[in-house]
Every structure is written in structure tokens, then in C-alpha cells.
N, C-alpha and C positions, 0 to 999 in steps of 0.2 A: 421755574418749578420743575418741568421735565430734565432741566440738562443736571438740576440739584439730585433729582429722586436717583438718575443712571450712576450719580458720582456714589451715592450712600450703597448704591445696590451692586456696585462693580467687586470690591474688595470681597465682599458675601459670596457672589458667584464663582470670584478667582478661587476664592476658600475649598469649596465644597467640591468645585473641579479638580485643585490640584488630590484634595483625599480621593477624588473616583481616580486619577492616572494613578497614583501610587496602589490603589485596589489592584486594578487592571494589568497596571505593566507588570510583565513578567521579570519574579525575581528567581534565579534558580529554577526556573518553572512552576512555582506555588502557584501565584495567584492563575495561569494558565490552565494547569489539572484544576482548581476552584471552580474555575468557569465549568470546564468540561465536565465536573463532578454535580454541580447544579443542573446545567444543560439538561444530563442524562436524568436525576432524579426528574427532571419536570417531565421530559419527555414519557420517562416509565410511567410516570403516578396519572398524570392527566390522558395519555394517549395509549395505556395498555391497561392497568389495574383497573384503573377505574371503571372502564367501559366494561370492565369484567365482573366487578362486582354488582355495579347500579343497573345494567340494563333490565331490570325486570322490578326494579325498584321503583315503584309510583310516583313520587314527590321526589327524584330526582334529575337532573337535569341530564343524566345519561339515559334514562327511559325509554326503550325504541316504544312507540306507539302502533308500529305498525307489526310488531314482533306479539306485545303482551296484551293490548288494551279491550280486543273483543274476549280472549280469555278469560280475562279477570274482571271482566266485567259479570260475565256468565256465569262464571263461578262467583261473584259474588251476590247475585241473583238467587242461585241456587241454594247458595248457604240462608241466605232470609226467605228462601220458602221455608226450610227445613225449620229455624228458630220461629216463625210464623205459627206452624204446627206445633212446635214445640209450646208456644204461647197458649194455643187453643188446650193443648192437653192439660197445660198447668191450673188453667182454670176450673179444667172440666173436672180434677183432682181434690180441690177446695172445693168445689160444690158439692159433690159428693163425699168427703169428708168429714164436712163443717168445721175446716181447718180452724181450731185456735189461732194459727198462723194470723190470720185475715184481723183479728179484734188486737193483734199486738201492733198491728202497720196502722193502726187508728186509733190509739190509745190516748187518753187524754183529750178527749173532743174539744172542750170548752175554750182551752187557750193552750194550742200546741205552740210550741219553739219555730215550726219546721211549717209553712203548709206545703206542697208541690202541688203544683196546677196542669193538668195535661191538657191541653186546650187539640178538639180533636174534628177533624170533619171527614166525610167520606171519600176513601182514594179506593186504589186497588185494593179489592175486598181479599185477594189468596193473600197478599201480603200482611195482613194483619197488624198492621203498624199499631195501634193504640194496645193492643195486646201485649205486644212485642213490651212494650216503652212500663207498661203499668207492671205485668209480672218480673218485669224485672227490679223496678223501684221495690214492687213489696218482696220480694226475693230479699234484696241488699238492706231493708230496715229489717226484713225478719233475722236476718246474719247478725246486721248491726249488735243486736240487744238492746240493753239498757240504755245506750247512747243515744238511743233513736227513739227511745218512746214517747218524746215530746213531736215526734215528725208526725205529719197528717199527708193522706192523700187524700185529690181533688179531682175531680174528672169535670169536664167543661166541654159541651155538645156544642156546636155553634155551626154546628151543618146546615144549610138554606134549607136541607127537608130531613129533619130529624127522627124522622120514625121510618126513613131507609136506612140510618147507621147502624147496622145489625150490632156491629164490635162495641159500640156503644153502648145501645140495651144492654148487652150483656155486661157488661163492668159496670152499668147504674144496682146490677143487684149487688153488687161489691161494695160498691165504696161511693160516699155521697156526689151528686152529678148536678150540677145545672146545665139547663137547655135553652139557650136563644130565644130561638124562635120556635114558637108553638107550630102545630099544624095549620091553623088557619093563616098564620105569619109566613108561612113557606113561600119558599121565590124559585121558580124555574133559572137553574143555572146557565141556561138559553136565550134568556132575557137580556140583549147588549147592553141596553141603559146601565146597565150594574157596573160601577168603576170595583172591581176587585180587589184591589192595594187600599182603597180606603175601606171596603169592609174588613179585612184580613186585619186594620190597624182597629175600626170597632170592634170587631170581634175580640181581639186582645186587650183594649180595652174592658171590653164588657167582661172578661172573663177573670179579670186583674181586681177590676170594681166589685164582684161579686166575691171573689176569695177574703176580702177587706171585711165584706159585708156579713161574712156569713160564719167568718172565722176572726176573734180576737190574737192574733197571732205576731211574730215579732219579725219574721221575714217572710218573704213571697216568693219560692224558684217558680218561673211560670216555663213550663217546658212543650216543646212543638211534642206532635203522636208520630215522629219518626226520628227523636233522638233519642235513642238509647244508653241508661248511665252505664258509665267505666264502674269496676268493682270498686275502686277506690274513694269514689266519688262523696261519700261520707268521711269518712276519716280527714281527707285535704279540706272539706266543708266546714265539721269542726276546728280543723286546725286554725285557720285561715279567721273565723266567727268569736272563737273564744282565746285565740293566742294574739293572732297579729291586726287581725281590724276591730276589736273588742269593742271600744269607745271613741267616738261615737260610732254606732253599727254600721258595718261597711266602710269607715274611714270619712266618714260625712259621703261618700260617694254618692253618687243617683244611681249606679246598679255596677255589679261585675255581670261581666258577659264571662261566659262559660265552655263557649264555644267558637273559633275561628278556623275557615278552613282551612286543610293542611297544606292546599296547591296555595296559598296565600300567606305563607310563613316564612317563605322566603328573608335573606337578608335583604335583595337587592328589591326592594318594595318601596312602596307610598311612604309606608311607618318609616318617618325618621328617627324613632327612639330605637333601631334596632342597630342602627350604624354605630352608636358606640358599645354596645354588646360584641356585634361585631370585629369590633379592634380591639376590647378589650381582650379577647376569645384569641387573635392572632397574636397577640403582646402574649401571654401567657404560654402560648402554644412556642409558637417563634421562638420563647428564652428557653425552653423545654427543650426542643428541638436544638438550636445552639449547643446546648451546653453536651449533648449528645455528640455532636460535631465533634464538639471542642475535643472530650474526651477518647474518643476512636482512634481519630488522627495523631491526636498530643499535643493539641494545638496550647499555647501556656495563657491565651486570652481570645476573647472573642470581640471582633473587629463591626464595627456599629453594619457594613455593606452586609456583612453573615448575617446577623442580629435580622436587618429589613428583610432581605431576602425570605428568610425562614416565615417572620410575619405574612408577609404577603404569601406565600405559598400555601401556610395554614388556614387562612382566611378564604383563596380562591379552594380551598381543599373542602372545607365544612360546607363553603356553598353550595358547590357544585356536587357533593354528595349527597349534602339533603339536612337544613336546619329540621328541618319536620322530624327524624330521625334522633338526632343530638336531643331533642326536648325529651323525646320519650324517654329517657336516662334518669330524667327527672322523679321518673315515680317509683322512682328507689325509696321515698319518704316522704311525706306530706313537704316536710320544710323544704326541701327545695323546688317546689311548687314555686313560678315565676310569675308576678303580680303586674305587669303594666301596665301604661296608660291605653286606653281602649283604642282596637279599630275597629272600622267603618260596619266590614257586612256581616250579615248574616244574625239571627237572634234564634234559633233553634232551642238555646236552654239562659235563662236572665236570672240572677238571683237581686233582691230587691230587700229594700228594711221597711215595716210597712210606713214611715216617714214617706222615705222617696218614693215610694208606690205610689200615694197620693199626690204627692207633686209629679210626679211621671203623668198621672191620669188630668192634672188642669193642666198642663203642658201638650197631650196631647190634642183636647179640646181647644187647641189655638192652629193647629194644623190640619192640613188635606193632602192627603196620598195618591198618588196619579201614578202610570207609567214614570220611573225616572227617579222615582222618591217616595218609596214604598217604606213600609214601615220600619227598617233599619234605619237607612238614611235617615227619616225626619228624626229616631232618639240618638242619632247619633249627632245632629243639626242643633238639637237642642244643647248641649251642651257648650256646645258656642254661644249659643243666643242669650242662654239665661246662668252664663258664668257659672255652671255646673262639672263636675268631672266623675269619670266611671274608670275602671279598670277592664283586664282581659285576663283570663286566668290560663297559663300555659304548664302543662302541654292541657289539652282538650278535655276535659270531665264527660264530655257523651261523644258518644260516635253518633253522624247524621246517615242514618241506613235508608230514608226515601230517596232514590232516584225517580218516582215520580212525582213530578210537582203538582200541588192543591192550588198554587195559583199559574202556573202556565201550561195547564191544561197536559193530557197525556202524552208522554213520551214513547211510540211503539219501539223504539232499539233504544234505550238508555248506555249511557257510559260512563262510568266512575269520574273522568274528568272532561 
């Protein structure tokens, strides 16, 4: 069998070696200046440009840490107090108002299209995260118009001591609110007995079950109080609802996720559905590139060693620049909004059809959340277990603006990544 496979695989290898010597050997000096002319591109593009352009770039693999990252952490600190405040004033605007604005982002009680759920607990009070996240949504359905008026907003308290969530009070005189836990229900968040990951996943729960319950409606976005929507974030919703997953809602999915982080978009990742995006991205690129070659020099054909080279060059070029970047291009139009199969973390913003909302909810009543397998993972878990599938909608519909975390307790120096 071995001395059989070497005799099939000999002629293959002699093949493929004698096309690299006739690449390589120098004819007249072509393929020699080739080499030299490759050489120097990689050497410029990877060990000068680049490092010139990307170092201050976040999500790229040139990013000195030690040059940008207490900076722009600060500054990005500073800018969410400022829209913090900004938050505070816009309410305080509508109250004193009595904006019409506030009855059009609520229109249609009975059985909205739309409902959004902001599911919300006490963090940093100057921060104003639930602020932040609500004046913004009714900001973008009041822009919306008419497209939105089937949308509803939902506010969901689920603070262990609800009557310290000041930023909460305040938006239950806005917009309809359910509250967990009563005051005599209140739990000292001091209390170690408490596994966190499993309340964090009732709590979602509870707040998923009561939107169902309380609203006849056709989908469920359930959103964390520290993601904040992109402006486009309606228009790619409709597109997405009424163009390309119309029937059945969602694509039969159990949810699109709406959100992944952007240090996690990488090509060189877990997701294997990115490695053929990836090649197809340097196939494209590479014949682009080629053909460029070809035409400069006068070359009268393009030689398959050009052709890989270029690929592979294109390919280490996008990575190393920053997939995170290349997406954003995307929101040139809702359609090319990129739909794939889902990954693992994070759930900051979920859009649901209220079908899989209910199966999400007896689905979750078969699990327990601990260290290790918090509430991502176990919906991410399910879709293995119970022959289910979800999507991930790229580039990102919210920005995640909480550096401090509700479930791992406060961070006194936070840092973007």
C-alpha cells in the first residue's frame, strides 16, 4: 500500500516542482527581478506601511498597546460621560415638553411588529447606561417614521434592589416597565450563595417571558442597558425581516445575534465558516492584484506562482489590517449586511420571532448557568442539542459602551480591550 501511494504521488510532485524551477530559474533575469520585486512589496507593505498606518488602530494586529491603549480608553470613558449627560438632558427635554415624540416610539400598544426589551440593572450611576441605550432607540424610531410605528419599547428592571435603580424610575414614567423583584423580594448582592450566571440567565428569561406576556407581538429584540443602536440599525432590521428572512420569521432560526465582538472577528479564529470568506476575499483580491501586475510590466499572461502569491499576500494583508475594519464597508446598504452562521459569545442585543422565543424559554428551563457557562454559551449549547440554528448579523447593529461589568463586579481601571 505505501510503496503503491509514493509511485501515484511521485509524477504529481516531479510535476509541480519542475513548474517552481522554471518559475525560479532565471531566464534573461525575469523571473530573478520577480522574486526581488515580490520580496520588496512584502517587505514594504508588512514591515513599513503598515505598521504606519494600523498602530493606533484597535482591532488590528499592528496596534502598539503600549503606545494607544490607556489613551483611548480614557477618551473613551470621557466621551460616555459626556453622551451619559447627554442622556439625562434628553429626557429631562421630553418631560418638560410633553414631547408628542414619546407616544409615536409607542404607537400601536396592542400588537406592535417590533417590541425591544432593555433588560436593565444597577451599574455605574454617572454612566447612565439605560439612558444612554433607551434615548437612543426612541431618538432612531422617532427618525424612523412611519416604518417604525409598529415598534414598542420595553424596559425590564430586574435589579436584586429595585427601588436604588434611580435611571430606571426614571424611564418607568416613559415607557411601560416590569420589575422582578419587589422590595420585600430584594437580595443583598453580598450575599455569596447567589450563583450570578444563573440569575443573569433568569433574569433574561424573566424579562423574555414577560415581553411575550404582556405584548401580542411578532418579534422580541431583547437588548443589555449598555448596547447602544448603530443609526442604521432599523433600516438593516427591516431589510433583513421583510426582504430576506420573511418566511418563515427569521429563516426558521431560534435567534440572530446582533452583536459579536470586534477583537473576535478575526479571520484566524474558532469560526470556521470565515476561512472560506477568507480565500474567497484573496481569490478576488490576488486576480485584481495580478492583473495590475500583468498590465504595468506588459506581461501578455499571468503565471498560476503570480496568481498564489498575490492571494496569499491579499489574505495576510486584510488580516493583519483588521477584518473588523473591511466589515464596516458593509454599511454602505442594508443588503450587504453579512448573515452567518452564529458565534459563541456574547448576547448584549438578540433578535427573536415570538415562536423561538418560547422555545428559547423551555429550552432554557432545562439548563443551569455556573462559572464557565453563562448565559451565552448554554444558547449557544442549545443549538447543538436540540438540532436548532441562529445566525450573527455582521458588521455589529449596537456598540457594547459598558466597560463595567453587572456580572464581574467593578472594574476600577477598565480598558477597551
Amino acid at each position: 500500500m505505501r510503496f503503491e501511494r509514493q509511485r501515484g504521488e511521485g509524477p504529481i510532485m516531479r510535476t509541480l516542482w519542475h513548474h517552481f524551477l522554471l518559475w525560479v530559474r532565471p531566464r534573461g533575469g525575469y523571473c530573478t527581478s520577480t522574486f526581488l520585486q515580490f520580496f520588496t512589496l512584502t517587505a514594504v507593505t508588512f514591515g513599513i506601511v503598515l505598521p504606519l498606518v494600523c498602530h493606533d488602530l484597535l482591532h488590528s494586529y499592528y496596534f502598539i498597546r503600549s503606545w494607544h491603549l490607556d489613551h483611548m480608553s480614557w477618551e473613551f470613558l470621557e466621551q460616555n460621560l459626556e453622551e451619559a449627560q447627554a442622556a439625562v438632558q434628553y429626557f429631562d427635554n421630553l418631560r418638560l415638553l410633553n414631547s408628542s415624540l414619546l407616544t409615536s416610539a409607542n404607537a400601536d400598544e396592542s400588537s406592535p411588529k417590533l417590541v425591544i426589551t432593555i433588560v436593565t440593572v444597577q451599574r455605574q450611576l454617572e454612566y447612565h447606561y439605560p439612558l444612554q441605550v433607551m434615548s437612543r432607540f426612541h431618538h432612531l424610531l422617532a427618525r424612523c417614521g412611519k416604518a417604525c410605528r409598529h415598534h414598542h419599547l420595553f424596559l425590564c428592571n430586574v435589579d436584586q434592589n429595585p427601588q436604588n435603580h434611580q435611571d430606571a424610575h426614571l424611564l418607568a414614567k416613559f415607557f411601560p416597565t416590569a420589575v422582578r423583584y419587589g422590595e420585600k423580594e430584594s437580595v443583598s448582592s453580598d450575599d455569596g450563595s447567589i450563583n450570578l450566571f444563573e440569575k443573569e440567565k433568569q433574569d433574561y428569561a424573566y424579562c423574555l417571558a414577560k415581553t411575550l406576556s404582556t405584548f401580542n407581538t411578532e418579534y422580541v429584540m431583547v437588548v443589555e442597558d449598555d448596547a447602544v443602536p448603530e443609526d442604521d440599525i432599523f433600516s438593516v432590521l427591516h431589510h433583513l425581516l421583510l426582504a430576506r428572512f420573511l418566511e418563515p420569521p427569521l429563516g426558521g432560526a431560534l435567534y440572530f445575534k446582533l452583536y459579536h465582538p470586534e477583537r473576535l472577528q478575526r479571520y484566524v479564529n474558532p469560526e470556521p465558516m470565515r476561512i472560506l470568506e477568507w480565500i474567497g476575499l484573496g481569490m478576488f483580491l490576488g486576480t485584481f492584484l495580478s492583473l495590475i501586475y500583468a498590465w504595468v510590466l506588459g506581461h501578455p499572461d499571468i503565471s498560476w506562482p503570480i496568481f498564489l502569491f498575490f492571494m496569499l499576500y491579499s489574505m495576510a494583508l486584510t488580516e493583519l489590517f483588521g477584518r473588523h475594519y473591511l466589515l464596516e464597508l458593509r454599511r454602505l446598504t442594508p443588503a450587504l449586511y453579512n448573515v452567518v452562521p452564529v458565534t459563541e459569545c456574547c448576547t448584549p442585543a438578540m433578535l427573536y420571532s415570538a415562536a423561538s422565543a418560547r422555545r428559547t424559554l423551555g429550552y432554557f428551563n432545562e439548563l443551569y448557568c455556573r462559572p464557565g457557562f453563562a448565559k451565552d454559551t448554554a444558547l449557544y449549547s442549545i443549538l447543538r442539542k436540540k438540532g436548532e440554528w441562529a445566525y450573527v448579523v455582521e458588521p455589529n447593529l449596537v456598540r457594547h459602551v459598558g466597560l463595567h461589568s453587572s456580572l464581574r463586579g467593578l472594574n476600577s481601571d477598565p480598558k477597551l480591550l
